[in-house]
C-alpha positions in Angstrom: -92.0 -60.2 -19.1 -88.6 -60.2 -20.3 -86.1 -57.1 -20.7 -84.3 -56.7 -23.9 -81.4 -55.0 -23.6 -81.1 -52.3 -25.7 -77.9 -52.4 -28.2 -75.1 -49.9 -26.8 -74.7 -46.5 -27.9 -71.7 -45.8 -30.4 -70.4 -42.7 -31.5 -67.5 -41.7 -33.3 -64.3 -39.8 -32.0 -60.5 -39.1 -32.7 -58.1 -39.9 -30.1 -54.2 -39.4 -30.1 -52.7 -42.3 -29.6 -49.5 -42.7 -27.2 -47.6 -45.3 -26.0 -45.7 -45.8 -22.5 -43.6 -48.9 -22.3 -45.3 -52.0 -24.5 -48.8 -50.1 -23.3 -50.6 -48.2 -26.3 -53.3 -45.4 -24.9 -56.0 -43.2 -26.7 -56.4 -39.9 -25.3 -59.4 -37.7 -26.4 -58.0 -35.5 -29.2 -60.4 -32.4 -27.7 -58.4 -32.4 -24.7 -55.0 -32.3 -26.0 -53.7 -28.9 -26.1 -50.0 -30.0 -27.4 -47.5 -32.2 -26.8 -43.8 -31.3 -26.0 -41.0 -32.6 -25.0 -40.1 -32.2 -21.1 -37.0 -29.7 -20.3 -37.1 -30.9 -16.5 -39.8 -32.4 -14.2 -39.1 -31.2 -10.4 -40.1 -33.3 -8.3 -42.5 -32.3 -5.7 -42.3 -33.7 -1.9 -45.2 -35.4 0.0 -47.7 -36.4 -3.3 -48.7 -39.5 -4.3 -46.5 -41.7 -6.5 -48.5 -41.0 -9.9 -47.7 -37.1 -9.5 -44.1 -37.3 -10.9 -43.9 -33.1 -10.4 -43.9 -30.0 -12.5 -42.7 -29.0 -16.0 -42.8 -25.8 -17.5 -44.9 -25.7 -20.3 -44.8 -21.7 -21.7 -44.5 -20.2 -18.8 -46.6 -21.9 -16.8 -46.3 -25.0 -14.2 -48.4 -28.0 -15.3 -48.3 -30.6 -13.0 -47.2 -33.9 -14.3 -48.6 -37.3 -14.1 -47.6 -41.1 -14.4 -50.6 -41.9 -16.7 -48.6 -45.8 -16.8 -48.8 -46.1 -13.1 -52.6 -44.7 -12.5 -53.3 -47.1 -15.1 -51.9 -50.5 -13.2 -49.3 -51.1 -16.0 -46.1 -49.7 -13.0 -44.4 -46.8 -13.0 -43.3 -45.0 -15.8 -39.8 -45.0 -16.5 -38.6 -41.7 -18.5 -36.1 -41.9 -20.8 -33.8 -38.5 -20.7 -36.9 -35.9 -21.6 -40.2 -37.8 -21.8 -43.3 -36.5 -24.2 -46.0 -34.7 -22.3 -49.0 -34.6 -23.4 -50.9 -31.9 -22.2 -54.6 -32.3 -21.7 -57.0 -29.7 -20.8 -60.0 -31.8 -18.6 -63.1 -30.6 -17.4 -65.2 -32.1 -15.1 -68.6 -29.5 -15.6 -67.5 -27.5 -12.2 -64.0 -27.3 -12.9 -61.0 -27.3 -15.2 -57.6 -28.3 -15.2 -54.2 -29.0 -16.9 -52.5 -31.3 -16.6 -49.7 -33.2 -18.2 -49.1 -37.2 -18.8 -45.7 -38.7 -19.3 -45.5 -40.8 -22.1 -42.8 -42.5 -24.2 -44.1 -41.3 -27.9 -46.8 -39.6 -29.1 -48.0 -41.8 -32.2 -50.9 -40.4 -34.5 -54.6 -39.7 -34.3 -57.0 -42.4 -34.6 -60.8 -42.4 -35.4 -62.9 -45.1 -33.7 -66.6 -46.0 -32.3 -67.3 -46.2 -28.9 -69.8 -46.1 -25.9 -69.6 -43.3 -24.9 -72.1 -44.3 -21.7 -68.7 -46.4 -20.9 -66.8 -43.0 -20.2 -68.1 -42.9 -16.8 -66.7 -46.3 -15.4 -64.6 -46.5 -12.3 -61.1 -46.6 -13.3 -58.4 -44.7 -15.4 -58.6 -46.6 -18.2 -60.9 -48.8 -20.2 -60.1 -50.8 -23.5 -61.1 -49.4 -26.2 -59.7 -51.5 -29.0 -58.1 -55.0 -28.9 -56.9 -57.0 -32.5 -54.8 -59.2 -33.1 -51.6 -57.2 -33.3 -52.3 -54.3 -30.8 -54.7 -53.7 -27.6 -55.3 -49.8 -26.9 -56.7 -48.6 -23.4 -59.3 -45.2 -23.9 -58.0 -42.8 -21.0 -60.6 -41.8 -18.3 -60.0 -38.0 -18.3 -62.2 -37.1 -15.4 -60.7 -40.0 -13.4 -57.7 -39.3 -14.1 -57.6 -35.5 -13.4 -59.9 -35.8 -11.1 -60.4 -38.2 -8.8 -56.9 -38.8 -8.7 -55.6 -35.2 -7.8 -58.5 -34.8 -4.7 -56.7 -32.7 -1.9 -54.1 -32.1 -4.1 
C-alpha cells in the first residue's frame, strides 16, 4: 500500500525583514525586542568568529552576533555603527538576548510557512524566493542556541 504524503502545514507570521550585504533575512517579529543602532561593539577575546562582542543596549550587555557569517554568506562587514537587532529567543528551558548585526533594518512582512520546517539543522532556511528577491527565515534556536554552547 502506498503512502500519500500529506500536504505541509502553513501558517501565517510577520517577520522583520533585514538585510546584511546583497543577503535579505526574516526574523520572527515576536522575538524582536528593538532595533538600535550600535554605540561600540567590544570585542571579546577567545570566542568564536560569529560572536563579534558586546554592545550596550540600556544598560545592559547583549552579546552580539555575525548573523551573515553563521549563515554561510562571510563575515559581516560593519559600516561605522551597524543596526542590531535585538532578539529575545527561547528555547522552552532557557532564554536569551541576544543581538545580530545587520546593515538595515527594512519593514515587517506577512508570509505562510511550515512551520514543521523551523526545526531543520542550520541557521537559516529560505523562506521566500521571486524573481527580484530571495529572503532566508532565521533559525532562532540555532542560532542562539546551538551556536552559543559553552559560551
Amino acid at each position: 500500500m502506498q503512502r500519500v504524503k500529506e500536504p505541509a502545514r502553513q501558517t501565517e507570521e510577520t517577520f522583520l525583514i533585514v538585510r546584511v550585504g546583497q543577503i535579505m533575512y526574516a526574523i520572527p517579529s515576536r522575538h524582536v525586542q528593538r532595533v538600535i543602532r550600535a554605540l561600540e561593539i567590544h570585542p571579546i577575546p577567545h570566542v568564536p568568529p560569529e560572536v563579534l562582542g558586546l554592545a550596550g543596549v540600556g544598560s545592559e550587555p547583549v552579546l552580539v552576533l555575525d548573523l551573515s557569517l553563521m549563515a554561510g554568506h562571510g563575515p559581516f562587514n560593519p559600516g561605522e555603527r551597524p543596526l542590531l537587532v535585538v532578539i529575545r529567543a527561547d528555547s522552552g528551558t532557557a532564554q536569551r538576548t541576544v543581538g545580530l548585526a545587520v546593515d538595515d533594518a527594512l519593514k515587517l512582512e506577512t508570509f505562510e510557512w511550515d512551520p514543521d520546517s523551523a526545526g531543520e539543522a542550520g541557521f537559516t532556511v529560505r523562506l521566500m524566493e521571486a524573481a527580484d528577491r530571495e529572503i532566508y527565515r532565521v533559525n532562532l534556536e540555532n542560532v542562539v542556541f546551538a551556536s552559543l554552547e559553552g559560551l
